[in-house]
N, C-alpha and C positions, 0 to 999 in steps of 0.2 A: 134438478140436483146440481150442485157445483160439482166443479171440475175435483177437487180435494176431495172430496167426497167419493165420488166415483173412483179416484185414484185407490182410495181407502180402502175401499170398498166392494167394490164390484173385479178388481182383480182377486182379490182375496179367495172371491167365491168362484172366478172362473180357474184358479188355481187348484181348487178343493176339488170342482166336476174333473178336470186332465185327470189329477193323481186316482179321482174313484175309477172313471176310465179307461186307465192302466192295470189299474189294480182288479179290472174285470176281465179286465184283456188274461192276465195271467194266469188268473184264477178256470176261466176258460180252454187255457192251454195244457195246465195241469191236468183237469178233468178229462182232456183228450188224450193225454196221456195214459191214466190210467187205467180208460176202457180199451186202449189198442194193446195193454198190457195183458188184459183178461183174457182175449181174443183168440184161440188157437186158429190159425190160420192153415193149420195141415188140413185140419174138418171140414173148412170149405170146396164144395165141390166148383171147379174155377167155371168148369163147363155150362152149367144152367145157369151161372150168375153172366158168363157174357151173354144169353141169349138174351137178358134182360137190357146189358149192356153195350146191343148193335146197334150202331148210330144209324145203320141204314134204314133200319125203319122210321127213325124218324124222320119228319118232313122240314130240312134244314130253312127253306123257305118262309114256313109258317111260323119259325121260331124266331126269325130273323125279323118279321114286322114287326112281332112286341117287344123285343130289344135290341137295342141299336148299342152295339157292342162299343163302336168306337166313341158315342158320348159316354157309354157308362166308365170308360178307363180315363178318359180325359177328365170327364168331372173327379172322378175316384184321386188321380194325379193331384188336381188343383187343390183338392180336399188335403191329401199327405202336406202338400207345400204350407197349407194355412196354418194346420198344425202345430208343422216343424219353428213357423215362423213366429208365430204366438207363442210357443216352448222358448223359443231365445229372447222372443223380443221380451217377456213379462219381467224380468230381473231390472226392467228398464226405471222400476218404479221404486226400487227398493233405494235406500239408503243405507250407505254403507261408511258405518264410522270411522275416522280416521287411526284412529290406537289400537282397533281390530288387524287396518292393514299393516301401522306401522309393527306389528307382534308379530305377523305372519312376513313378512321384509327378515326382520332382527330377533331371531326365535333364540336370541342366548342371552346370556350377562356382562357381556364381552360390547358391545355394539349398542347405541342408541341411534333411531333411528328418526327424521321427525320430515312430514310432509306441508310445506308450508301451501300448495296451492290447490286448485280445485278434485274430486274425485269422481269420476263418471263411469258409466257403464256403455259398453258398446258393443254391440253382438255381430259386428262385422272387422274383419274379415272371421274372426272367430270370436267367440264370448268370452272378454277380457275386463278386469276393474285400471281405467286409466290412472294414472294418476300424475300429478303434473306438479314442477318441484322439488324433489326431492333429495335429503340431505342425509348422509349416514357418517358417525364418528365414532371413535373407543369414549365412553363413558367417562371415564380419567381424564378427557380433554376438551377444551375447549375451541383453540386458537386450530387452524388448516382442516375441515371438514376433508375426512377420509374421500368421501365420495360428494360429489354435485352431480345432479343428471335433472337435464330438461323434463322429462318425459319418461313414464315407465309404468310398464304395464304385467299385472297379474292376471296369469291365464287360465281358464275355468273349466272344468270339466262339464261335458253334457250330461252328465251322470247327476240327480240330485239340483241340476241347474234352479229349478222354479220353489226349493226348498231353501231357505236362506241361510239356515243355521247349519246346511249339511253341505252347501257348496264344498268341491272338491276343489282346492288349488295347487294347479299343475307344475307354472310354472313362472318364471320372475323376467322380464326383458327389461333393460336399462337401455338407453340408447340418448346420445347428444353428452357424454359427460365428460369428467375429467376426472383420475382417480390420482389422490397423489401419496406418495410412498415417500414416507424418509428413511434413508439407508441407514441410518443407525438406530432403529425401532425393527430393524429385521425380524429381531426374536418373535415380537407382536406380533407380525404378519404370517410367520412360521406356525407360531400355535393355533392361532385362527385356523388354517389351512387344516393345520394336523386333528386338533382334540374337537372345535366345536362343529357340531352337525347342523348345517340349516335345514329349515325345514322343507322347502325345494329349491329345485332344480336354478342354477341364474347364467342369464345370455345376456351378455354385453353387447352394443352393437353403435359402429361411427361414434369411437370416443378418443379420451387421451390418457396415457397413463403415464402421469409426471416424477422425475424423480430428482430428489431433494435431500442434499447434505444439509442436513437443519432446515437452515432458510437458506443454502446456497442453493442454486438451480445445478444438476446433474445433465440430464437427459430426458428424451421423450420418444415414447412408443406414441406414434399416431394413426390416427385409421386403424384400429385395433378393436377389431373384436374379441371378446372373452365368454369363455363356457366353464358353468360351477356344474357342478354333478357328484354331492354329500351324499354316501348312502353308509348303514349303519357298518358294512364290512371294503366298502371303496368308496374314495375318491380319485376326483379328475378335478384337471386344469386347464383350459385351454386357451392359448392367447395367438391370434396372428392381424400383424397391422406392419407398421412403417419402423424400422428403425436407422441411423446413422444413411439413410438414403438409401437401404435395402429392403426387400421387403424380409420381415422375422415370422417366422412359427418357431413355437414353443406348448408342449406337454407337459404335464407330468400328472402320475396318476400314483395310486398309495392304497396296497389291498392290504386284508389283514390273512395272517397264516402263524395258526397257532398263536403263541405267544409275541411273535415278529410283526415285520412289516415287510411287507415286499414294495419295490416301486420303481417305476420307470419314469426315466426324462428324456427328450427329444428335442434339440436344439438346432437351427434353422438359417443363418442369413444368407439367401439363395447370390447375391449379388457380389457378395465376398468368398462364394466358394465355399461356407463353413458350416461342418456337420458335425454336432457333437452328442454322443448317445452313453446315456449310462442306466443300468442298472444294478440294484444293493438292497440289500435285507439288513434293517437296521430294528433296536429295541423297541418294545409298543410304545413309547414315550416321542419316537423319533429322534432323539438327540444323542444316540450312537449308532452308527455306522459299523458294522462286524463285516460285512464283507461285499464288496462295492468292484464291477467291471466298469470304464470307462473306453470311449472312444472318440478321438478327435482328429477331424479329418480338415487338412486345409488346401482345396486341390493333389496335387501328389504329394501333400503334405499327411504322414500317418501318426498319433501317438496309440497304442492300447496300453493301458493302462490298470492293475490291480490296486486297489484302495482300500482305506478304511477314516470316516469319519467320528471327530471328537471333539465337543467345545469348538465349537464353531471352524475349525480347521480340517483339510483333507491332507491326511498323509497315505504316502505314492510310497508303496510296499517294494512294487516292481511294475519296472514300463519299457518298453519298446517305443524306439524311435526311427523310423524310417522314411527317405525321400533319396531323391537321385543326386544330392549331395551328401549327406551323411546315414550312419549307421550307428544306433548306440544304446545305451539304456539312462534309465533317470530315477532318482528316487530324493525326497523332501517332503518337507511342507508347503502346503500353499492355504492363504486364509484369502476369501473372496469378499467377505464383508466385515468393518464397512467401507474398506480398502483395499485392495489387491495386491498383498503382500505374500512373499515368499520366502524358500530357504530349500535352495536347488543342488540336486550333484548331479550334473550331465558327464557321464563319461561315452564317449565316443571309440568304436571301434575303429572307425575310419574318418575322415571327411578330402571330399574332393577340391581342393581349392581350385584349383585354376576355375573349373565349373562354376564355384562359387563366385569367384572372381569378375568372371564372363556376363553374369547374370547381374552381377552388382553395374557391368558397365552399361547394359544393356536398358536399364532404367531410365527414364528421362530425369533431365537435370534438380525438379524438383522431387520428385522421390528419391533420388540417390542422397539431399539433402535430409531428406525428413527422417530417411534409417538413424541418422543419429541423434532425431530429436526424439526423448522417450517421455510419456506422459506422465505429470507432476505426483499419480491420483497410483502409478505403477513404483513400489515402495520392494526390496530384496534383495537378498545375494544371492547371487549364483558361481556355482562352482563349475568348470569348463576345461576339459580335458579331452585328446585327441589321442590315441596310440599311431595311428599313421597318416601322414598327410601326403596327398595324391598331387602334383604338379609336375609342370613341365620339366625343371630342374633339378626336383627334389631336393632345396638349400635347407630347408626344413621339413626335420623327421617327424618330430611331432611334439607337442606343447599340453603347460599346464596352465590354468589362471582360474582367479577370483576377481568376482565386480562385484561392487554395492552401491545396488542402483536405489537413486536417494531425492525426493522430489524433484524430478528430471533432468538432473545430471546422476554421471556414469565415475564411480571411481576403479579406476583398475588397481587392484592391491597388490595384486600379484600377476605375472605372465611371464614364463620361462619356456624359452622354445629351445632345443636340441637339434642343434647342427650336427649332428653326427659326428663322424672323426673328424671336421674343424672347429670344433668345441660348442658355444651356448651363449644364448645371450638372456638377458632379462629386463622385463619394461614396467615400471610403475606410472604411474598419472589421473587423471583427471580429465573428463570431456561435460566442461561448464556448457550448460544452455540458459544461462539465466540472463540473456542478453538474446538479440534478436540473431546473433553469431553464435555458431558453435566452435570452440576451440579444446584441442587436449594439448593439456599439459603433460609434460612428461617427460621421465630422467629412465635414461638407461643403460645399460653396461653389455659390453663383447666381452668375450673371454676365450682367445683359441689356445685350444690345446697342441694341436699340430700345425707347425706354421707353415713344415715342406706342401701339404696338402692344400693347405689357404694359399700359399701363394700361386700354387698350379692352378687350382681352382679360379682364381680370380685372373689366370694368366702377366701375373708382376713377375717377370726374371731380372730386372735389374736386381736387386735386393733380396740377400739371403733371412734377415730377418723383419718380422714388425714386432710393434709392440704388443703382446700378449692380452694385454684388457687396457680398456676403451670404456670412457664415462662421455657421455651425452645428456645435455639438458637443455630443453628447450619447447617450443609452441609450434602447433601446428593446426593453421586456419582450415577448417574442416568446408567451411562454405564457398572458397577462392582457395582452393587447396595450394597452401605456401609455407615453409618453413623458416621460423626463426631460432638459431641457437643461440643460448644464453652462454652455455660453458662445456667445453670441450678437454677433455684430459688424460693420460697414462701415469707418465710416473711423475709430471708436471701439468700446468695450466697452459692450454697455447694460446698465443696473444690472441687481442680482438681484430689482427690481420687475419692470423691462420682461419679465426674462427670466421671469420666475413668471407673466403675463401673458399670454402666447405659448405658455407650459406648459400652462395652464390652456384657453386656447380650442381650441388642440392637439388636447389631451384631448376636449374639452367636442363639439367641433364635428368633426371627424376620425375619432374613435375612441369616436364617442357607442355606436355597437353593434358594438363590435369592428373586426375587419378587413369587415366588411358595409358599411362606409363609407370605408374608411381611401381608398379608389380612385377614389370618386364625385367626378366633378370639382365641380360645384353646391357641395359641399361644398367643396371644395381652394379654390373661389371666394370663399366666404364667409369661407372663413379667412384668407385674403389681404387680402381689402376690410378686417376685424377688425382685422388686426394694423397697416394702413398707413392707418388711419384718424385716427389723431393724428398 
């Protein structure tokens, strides 16, 4: 007989004797069952049944020649193994069509799935349908295949295994791939998560998860593993691999409750110190938000936060903000995709500057530069306010300002700091990064109210008065921290002597060792007495 034939064939029929087999086996156990039901066991006199029952009389010796207990369990063993092994290995033969597995992959109308390479069966390490290839997209598209994965395999239940049409499939492994996400398809990717149910279980494993403004390249989660887990009243989400050179975990899971949603997220990059956790009950639709806790941790960095989402934006009801520099609360919007945009009110009960000060120096040279460089893709205003500010001198009580941070330069639109009883000053400008330097521009104005107290303050007794307000306009090299004034003035313009003059001790006396000085009152002192001395 050929081999095709035999395959035909002859498994067919050794599939038919297992299931009769079983199906005696059961039929067997049942029957035992319902004679130990009938059974009254109180009836039984226990006493004459052990007489029958004494092993002593029997002669364990003469029992022991005609069976040989240790072959009969060892064959009995080798016997189970064959079984077990012809039970996984018989799937070996079947064929299994490709549009079967690709339905059972892509069980919606959302997703086309298609497997361009070979499809195998393999009952080691456990009974799984390999498949090798594989391509998944949204239906609507053609051009950047959602998913590419080397290799991937559907896992089988031993249940039903040697039956073909009743195989149980457990579960989905993708492994070697690359999944790519364009940030302005968010919504796409949102309802998938939310409305469609697969029909099992999916684990990602050694892939990449790329991410893509359009065609522009974004970022990359690498080494990431992923866990899908659809069920009709929860899902899950699970992702951890490489990101920005940390390692990332990330959750999120979505039960149903009533007419609502409940759901949690849990956010991860252990190497940056950043923890961010939230929980919200939002419509069964997913796409509002009614009432939303958040929390975001950045070393002694704390925000908690109430919430509420709407068209695609998180508005900040009420938040607490605390660290060992400041104390305050915040409320705005903030839209995450498919940009990071904002519209902030930070008011501040306190902030410590000197501390903050201390810390900014404390940096090395390259980070003290980067604080001012802000990324292109970070798009808002924020509003910024202190009621008291904590320093050694206390020259300033406390301050207001607005910025509109605008593909990565900084506008300050407004900043008005309050000298207390020697009056106020105010700062407009600009801090352009559109160059490999960072510079602020910026035009400002003094205004003292009480001149006996400014002059004390600043220790000037030659001169009973100054001039009351003071315009300043000019540049200030943020990267070679140095000052250039353009225009200097009170009730006139002073020449470009005076002003080269005021430059020069600026420099000389302020910014003798960089920003290490630029904050030191002593100094801010000296410069003052310098400049109001003629």
């Amino acid at each position: 007989m050929k081999y095709i034939n035999f395959k035909r064939y002859k498994f067919s029929t050794v599939t038919k004797y297992i299931s009769y087999a079983t199906g005696s086996i059961k039929k067997i156990l049942k029957t035992a069952d319902i004679i130990f039901k009938k059974i009254d066991i109180k009836r039984i006199n226990l006493r004459k049944l052990t007489r029958y029952l004494n092993f002593k009389n029997y002669d364990s010796v003469k029992i022991s020649k005609h069976i040989d207990l240790k072959k009969y369990v060892y064959l009995s063993f080798l016997f189970i193994i064959f079984v077990c092994f012809l039970y996984v290995f018989i799937p070996t033969f079947f064929t299994y069509e490709k549009k079967i597995i690709q339905k059972v992959i892509c069980n919606n109308e959302v997703l086309d799935c298609s497997i361009n390479g070979k499809i195998k069966y393999r009952f080691y390490p456990n009974p799984r349908i390999v498949i090798q290839d594989l391509k998944i997209n949204y239906l609507s598209e053609n051009k950047n295949s959602l998913l590419i994965a080397e290799q991937a395999a559907v896992k089988l239940s031993l249940k039903n295994l040697i039956n073909k049409k009743k195989q149980i499939f457990k579960k989905l492994e993708i492994n070697n791939y690359d999944i790519n996400i364009n940030l302005k398809k968010y919504q796409k990717y949102k309802a998938l998560l939310i409305k469609k149910n697969f029909l099992i279980p999916i684990i990602f494993s050694k892939g990449n998860i790329i991410f893509f403004d359009d065609n522009k390249y974004v970022a990359t989660i690498s080494k990431s593993n992923v866990k899908f887990k659809f069920e009709d009243k929860i899902k899950k989400f699970l992702v951890r691999g490489n990101f920005l050179g940390s390692d990332l975990f990330f959750s999120w899971s979505n039960k149903k409750k009533e007419n609502k949603l409940k759901s949690d997220i849990v956010f991860k990059l252990s190497d940056f110190n950043i923890l961010i956790k939230s929980d919200y009950i939002s419509l069964k639709d997913g796409k509002e938000i009614i009432d939303g806790n958040i929390l975001i941790k950045k070393n002694k960095n704390k925000i908690t936060s109430i919430f509420d989402y709407k068209d695609d934006k998180i508005y900040i009801k009420k938040s607490n903000l605390r660290n060992t520099l400041i104390d305050g609360k915040m409320e705005g919007i903030i839209k995450l995709i498919p940009y990071f945009t904002f519209d902030l009110d930070i008011n501040l009960n306190s902030i410590n500057f000197t501390k903050l000060y201390n810390y900014f120096l404390s940096l090395e040279k390259n980070k003290q530069k980067a604080i001012f460089k802000i990324n292109n893709k970070i798009n808002g205003k924020l509003s910024l306010s202190s009621e008291k500010i904590y320093s050694n001198y206390n020259l300033v009580q406390s301050f207001e300002s607005r910025f509109n941070f605008n593909n990565g330069n900084i506008f300050i639109e407004q900043m008005l700091l309050n000298l207390d009883k020697l009056g106020a000053a105010d700062l407009i400008g600009e801090i352009n990064n559109d160059k490999d330097v960072s510079n602020l521009k910026f035009e400002s104005n003094v205004f003292v109210d009480n001149q006996k107290k400014f002059l004390s303050k600043f220790g000037i007794y030659n001169k009973d008065n100054i001039s009351t307000n003071l315009y300043f306009s000019g540049n200030f090299d943020l990267e070679k921290p140095r000052a250039s004034f353009y225009e200097i003035s009170d009730t006139k313009k002073l020449s470009n002597e005076d002003i080269n003059f005021v430059e020069k001790e600026f420099n000389n006396i302020l910014l003798e060792e960089g920003f290490e000085t630029l904050f030191i009152f002593p100094n801010f002192k000296k410069f003052v007495k310098s400049i109001t001395s003629n």
